[in-house]
C-alpha positions in Angstrom: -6.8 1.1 31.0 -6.7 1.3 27.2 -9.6 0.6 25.2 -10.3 -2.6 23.7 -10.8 -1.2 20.1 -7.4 -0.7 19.1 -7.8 0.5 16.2 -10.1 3.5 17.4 -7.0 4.0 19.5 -4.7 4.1 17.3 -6.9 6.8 15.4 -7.3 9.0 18.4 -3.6 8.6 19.4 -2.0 8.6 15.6 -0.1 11.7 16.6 1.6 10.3 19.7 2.6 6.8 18.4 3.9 8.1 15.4 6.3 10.3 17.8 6.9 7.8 20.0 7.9 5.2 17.3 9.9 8.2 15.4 12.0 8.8 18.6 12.7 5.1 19.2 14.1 4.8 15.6 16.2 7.9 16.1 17.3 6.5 19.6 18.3 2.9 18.1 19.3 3.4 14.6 22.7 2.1 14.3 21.0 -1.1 15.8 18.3 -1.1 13.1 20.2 -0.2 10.5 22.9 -3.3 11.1 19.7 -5.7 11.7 18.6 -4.6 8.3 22.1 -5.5 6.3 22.3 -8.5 8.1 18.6 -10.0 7.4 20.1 -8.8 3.8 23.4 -11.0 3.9 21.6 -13.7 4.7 18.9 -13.4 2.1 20.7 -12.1 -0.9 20.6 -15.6 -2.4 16.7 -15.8 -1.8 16.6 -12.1 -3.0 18.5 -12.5 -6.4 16.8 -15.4 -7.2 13.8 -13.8 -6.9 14.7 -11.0 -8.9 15.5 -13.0 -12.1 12.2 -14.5 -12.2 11.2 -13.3 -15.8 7.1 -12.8 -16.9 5.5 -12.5 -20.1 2.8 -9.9 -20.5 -0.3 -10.4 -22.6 0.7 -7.4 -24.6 3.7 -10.0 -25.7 6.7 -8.6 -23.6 9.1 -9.8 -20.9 10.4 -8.1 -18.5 11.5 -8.8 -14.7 8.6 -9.6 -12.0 9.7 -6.8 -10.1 9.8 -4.6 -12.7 5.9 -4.6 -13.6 4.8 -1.5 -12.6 7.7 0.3 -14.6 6.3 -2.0 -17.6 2.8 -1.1 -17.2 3.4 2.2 -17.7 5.3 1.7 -21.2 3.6 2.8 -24.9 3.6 -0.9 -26.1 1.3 -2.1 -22.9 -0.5 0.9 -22.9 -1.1 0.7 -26.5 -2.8 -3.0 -26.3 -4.8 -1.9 -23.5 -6.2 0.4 -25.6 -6.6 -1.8 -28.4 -8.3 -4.1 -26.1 -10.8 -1.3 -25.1 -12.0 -0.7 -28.7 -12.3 -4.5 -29.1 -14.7 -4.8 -26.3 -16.2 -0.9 -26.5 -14.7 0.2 -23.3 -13.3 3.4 -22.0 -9.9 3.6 -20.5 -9.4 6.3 -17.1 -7.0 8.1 -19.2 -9.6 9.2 -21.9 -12.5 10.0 -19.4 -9.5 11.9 -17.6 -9.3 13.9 -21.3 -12.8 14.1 -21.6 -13.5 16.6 -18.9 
């Protein structure tokens, strides 16, 4: 009888569902592959649509919403977060990070 905390189970039994999910993957995977490009063909308008969704940072750029992270880590967004630190007196991670 398994226990009723599952998630202590899954903890003590990581190991052998990882496996056993691994080998049912391996076993099926023509099937899960075709399952995945048709939930695509029938969501590609849904997708695309979503893609072209454009944002406008504080910092004053645009860029596409699924392209945040990628603009985060830019010098002009970096650069006004930094200015934004001085404005209030704060210190950014990547300074303390230089610091030590």
């Amino acid at each position: 009888m398994p226990p009723t905390d599952y998630k202590k189970y899954y903890i003590e039994h990581k190991e052998v569902i990882y496996e056993r999910s691994k080998n049912r993957y391996l076993e099926h995977k023509e099937k899960y592959l075709e399952l995945q490009k048709s939930r695509y063909y029938n969501k590609r308008d849904e997708i695309s649509k979503k893609k072209k969704v454009k944002v406008t940072c504080e910092c004053g750029s645009s860029f596409r919403k699924y392209k945040r992270t990628r603009h985060n880590r830019t010098k002009k967004h970096l650069k006004y977060l930094q200015s934004l630190a001085l404005a209030n007196g704060l210190i950014l991670v990547q300074e303390i990070d230089n610091i030590e």
